[in-house]
C-alpha positions as CSV (number, residue, x, y, z in Angstrom):
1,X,-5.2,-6.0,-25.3
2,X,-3.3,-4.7,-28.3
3,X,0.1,-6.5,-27.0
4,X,-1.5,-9.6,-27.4
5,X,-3.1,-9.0,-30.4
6,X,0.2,-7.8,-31.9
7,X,1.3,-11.2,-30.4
8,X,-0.8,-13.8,-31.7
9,X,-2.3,-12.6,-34.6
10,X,-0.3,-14.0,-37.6
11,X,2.2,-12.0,-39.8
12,X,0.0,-11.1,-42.7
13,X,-3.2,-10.2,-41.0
14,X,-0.8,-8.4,-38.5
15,X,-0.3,-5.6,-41.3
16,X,-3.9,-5.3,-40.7
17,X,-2.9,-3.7,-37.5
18,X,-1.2,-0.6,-36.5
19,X,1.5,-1.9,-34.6
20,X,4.7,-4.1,-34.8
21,X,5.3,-7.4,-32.8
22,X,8.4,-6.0,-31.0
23,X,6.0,-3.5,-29.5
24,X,4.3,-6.3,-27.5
25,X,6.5,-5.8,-24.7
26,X,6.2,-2.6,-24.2
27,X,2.5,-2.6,-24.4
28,X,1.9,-5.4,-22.1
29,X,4.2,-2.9,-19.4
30,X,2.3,0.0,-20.0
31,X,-0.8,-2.4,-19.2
32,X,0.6,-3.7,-15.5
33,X,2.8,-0.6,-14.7
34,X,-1.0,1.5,-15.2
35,X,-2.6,-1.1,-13.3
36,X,-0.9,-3.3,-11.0
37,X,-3.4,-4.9,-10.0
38,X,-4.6,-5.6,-13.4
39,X,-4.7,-9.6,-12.9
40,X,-5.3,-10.7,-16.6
41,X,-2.5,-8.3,-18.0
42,X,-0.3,-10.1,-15.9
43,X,-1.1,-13.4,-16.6
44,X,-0.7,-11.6,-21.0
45,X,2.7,-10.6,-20.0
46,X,3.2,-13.7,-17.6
47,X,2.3,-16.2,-20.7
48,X,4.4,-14.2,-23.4
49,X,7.2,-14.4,-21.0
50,X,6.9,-17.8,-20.9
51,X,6.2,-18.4,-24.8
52,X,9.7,-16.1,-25.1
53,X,12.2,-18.2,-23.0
54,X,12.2,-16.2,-19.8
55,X,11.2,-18.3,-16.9
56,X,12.4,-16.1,-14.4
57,X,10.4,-13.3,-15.5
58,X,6.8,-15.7,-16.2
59,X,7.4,-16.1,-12.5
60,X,7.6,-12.8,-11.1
61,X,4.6,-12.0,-12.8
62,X,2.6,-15.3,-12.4
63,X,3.7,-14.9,-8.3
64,X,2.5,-11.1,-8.4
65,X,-1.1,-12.7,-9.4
66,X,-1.3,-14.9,-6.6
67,X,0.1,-11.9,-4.1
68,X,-2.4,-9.9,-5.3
69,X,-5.4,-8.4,-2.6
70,X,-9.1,-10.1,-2.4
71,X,-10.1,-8.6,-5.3
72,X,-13.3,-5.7,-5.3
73,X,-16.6,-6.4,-6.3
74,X,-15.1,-5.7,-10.0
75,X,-12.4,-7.5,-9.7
76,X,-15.0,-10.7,-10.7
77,X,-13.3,-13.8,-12.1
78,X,-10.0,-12.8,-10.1
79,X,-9.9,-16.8,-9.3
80,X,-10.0,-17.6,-12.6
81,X,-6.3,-15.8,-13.2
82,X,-5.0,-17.3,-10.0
83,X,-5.8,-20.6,-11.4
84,X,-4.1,-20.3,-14.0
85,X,-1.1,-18.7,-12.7
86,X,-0.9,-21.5,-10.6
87,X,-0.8,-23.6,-13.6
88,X,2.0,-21.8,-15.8
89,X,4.5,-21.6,-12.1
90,X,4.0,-25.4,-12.3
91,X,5.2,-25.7,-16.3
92,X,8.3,-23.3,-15.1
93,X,11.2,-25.1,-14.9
94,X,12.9,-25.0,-11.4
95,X,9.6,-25.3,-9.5
């Protein structure tokens, strides 16, 4: 949550928050690397991929949402991610 609140919030109401964008990154990592299966920090770190000129990365992470297992009873909305990892692979170019 913070990564992408680091990354779209604009510059002056940034200084609002404790933070810098360059950290966005790393928090957006931290997020998937302590929960893998974690299907909308993906599709965060998927999308800022994207937004940052790295196709090849949007696509590991957009592909790792569709890979991911029938999600648990509180996993609700999972389809709602795949969908729209489905969407950004098709806006990568090479696909």
């Amino acid at each position: 949550m913070m990564g992408m609140l680091l990354y779209r919030t604009p510059g002056p109401l940034r200084l609002l928050l404790v933070g810098k964008r360059d950290q966005v990154e790393s928090y957006l990592l931290r997020s998937v690397e302590s929960d893998p299966n974690f299907a909308e920090a993906r599709l965060d770190l998927a999308q800022f991929y994207q937004e940052t000129g790295r196709p090849g990365q949007a696509r590991i992470q957009a592909q790792a949402i569709l890979a991911l297992p029938d999600p648990s009873p509180r996993r609700v909305g999972m389809q709602k991610y795949r969908s729209a990892a489905e969407a950004l692979l098709k806006t990568l170019p090479g696909q």
